[in-house]
C-alpha positions in Angstrom: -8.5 -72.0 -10.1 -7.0 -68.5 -9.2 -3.7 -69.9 -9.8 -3.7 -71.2 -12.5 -5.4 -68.3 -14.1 -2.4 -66.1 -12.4 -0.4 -68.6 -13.7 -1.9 -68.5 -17.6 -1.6 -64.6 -17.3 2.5 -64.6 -16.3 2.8 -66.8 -19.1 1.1 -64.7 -21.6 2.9 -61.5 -20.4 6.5 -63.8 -20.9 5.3 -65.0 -24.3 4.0 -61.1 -25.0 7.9 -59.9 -24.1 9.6 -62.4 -26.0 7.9 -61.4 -28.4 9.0 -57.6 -28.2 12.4 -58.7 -27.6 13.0 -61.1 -30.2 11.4 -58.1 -32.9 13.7 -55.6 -31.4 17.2 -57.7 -31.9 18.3 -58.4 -35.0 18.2 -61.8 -36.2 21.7 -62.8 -36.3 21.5 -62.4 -32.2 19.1 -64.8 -31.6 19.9 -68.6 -32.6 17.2 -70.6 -32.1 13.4 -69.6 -31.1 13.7 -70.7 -27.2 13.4 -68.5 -24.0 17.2 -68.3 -23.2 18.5 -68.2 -26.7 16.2 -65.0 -27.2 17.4 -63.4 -23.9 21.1 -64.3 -24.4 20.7 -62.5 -28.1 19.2 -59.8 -26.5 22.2 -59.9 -23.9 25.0 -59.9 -26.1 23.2 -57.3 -28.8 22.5 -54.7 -26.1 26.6 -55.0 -24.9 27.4 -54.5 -28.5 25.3 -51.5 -28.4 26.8 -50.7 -25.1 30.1 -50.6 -26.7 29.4 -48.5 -29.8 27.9 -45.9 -27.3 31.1 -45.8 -25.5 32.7 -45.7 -29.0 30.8 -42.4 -29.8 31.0 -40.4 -26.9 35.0 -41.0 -26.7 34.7 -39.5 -30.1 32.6 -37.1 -29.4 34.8 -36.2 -26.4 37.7 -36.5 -28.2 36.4 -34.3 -30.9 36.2 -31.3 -28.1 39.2 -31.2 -27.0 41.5 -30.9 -30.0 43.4 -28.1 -29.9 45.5 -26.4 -32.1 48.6 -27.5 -30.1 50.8 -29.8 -32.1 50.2 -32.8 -29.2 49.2 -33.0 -25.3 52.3 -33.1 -22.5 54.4 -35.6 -22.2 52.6 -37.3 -19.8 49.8 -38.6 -20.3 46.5 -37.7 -17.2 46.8 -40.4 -14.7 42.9 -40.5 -13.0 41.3 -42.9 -9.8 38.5 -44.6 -11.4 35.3 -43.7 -9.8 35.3 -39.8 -10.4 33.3 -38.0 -13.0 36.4 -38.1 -15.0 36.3 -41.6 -15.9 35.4 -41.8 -19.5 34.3 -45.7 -20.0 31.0 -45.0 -17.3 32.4 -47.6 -14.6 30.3 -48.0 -11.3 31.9 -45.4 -9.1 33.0 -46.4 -5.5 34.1 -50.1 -5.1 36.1 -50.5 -8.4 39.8 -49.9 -8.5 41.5 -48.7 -11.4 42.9 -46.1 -13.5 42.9 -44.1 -16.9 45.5 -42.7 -18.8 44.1 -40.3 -21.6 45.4 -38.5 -24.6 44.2 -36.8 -27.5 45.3 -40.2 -29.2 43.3 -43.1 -27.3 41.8 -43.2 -23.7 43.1 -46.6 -21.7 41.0 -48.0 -18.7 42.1 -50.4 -16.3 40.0 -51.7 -13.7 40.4 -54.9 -11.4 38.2 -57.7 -12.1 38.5 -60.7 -9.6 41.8 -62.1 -10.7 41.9 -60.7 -14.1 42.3 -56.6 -15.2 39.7 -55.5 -17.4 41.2 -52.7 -20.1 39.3 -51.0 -22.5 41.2 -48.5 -25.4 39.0 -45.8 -27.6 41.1 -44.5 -30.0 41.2 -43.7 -34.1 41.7 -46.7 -36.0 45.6 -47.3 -35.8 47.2 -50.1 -38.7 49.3 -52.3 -36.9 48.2 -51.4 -33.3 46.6 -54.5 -31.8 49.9 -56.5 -32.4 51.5 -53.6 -30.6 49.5 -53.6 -27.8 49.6 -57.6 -27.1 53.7 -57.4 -27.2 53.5 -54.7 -24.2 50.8 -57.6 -22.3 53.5 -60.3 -23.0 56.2 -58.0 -22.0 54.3 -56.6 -18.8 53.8 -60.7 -17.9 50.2 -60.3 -18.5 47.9 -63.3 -20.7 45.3 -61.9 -23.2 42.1 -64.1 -22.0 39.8 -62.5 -24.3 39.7 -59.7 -26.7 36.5 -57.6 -28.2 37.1 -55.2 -30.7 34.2 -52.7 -32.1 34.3 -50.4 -34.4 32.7 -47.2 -36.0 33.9 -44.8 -38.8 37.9 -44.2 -37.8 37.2 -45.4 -33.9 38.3 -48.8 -32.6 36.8 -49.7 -29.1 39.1 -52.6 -27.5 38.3 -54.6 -24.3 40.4 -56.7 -22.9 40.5 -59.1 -20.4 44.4 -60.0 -19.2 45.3 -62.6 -16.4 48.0 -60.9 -14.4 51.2 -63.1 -14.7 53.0 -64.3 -11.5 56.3 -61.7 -12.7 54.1 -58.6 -12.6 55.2 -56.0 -10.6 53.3 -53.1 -12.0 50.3 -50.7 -10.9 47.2 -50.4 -13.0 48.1 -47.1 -13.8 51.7 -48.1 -14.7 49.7 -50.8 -17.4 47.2 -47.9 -18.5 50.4 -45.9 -19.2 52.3 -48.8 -20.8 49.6 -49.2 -22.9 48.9 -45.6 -24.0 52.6 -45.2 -24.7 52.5 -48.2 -27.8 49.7 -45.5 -29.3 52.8 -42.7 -29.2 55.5 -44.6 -29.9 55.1 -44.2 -33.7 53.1 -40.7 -33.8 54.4 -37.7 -33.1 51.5 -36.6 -30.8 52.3 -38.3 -27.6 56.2 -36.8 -27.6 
């Protein structure tokens, strides 16, 4: 009889956080009423708001460091991923990557499996994410998937690329390659 009362209880604490959950997302998350529909909602709502944090301290970050300089260096700061430098928050130790920042986006790329894993903060650019698949293609990498968030003049993308059999390039090479399509048409990154 213990058990089942011990049993009865867990179930009533579940129910109880479900319940939390499910009042704290909003509804658009959660699909249907069932245990792993609510925690997926929950899942995917908490990475979104993962995302916009990311968003608004790159802003916040870039916001400091504008100078009254017409534009950074040429080159664009080439960091290990893993420091306290790293402006995207990845684990430090295991994870191999690199960052190439400017006062016009911040590019991350980090190994995933297979796969590289880039994310971009910069001010909303028209014509950008055409720009930045055509270096992928030309760089021999596939676009698996593609999430793009966005507050006020900020655009957060992630990608996930497949690295193509003709690649010969570092991450940080990519994270440059990819910074440099934000410069090629502004005057800031020359």
């Amino acid at each position: 009889m213990a058990h089942i009362a011990v049993e009865r209880n867990r179930r009533r604490q579940m129910n109880e956080h479900l319940r939390v959950l499910r009042s704290l997302t909003p509804s658009f998350y959660i699909k249907r009423g069932d245990q792993a529909s609510i925690i997926g909602g929950v899942i995917e709502f908490i990475k979104e708001l993962h995302q916009v944090l990311q968003s608004l301290e790159s802003n916040k970050r870039r916001r400091k460091s504008i100078s009254p300089s017409p534009g950074p260096s040429p080159k664009a700061q080439l960091v290990a991923l893993g420091s306290d430098n790293s402006p995207f928050g990845f684990e430090n130790g295991v994870d191999v990557g690199a960052c190439c920042n400017s006062s016009v986006a911040d590019v991350e790329a980090k190994i995933s499996g297979s796969n590289v894993v880039l994310k971009i903060i910069s001010r909303r650019i028209p014509g950008q994410l055409p720009k930045m698949i055509g270096v992928f293609e030309r760089l021999s990498f596939e676009v698996l998937h593609l999430n793009i968030s966005s507050m006020d003049d900020t655009v957060l993308y992630s990608f996930v690329v497949k690295i193509g059999l003709e690649c010969q390039l570092s991450l940080e090479e990519l994270a440059f390659e990819v910074q440099q399509s934000f410069c090629s048409q502004l005057y800031l990154c020359q």
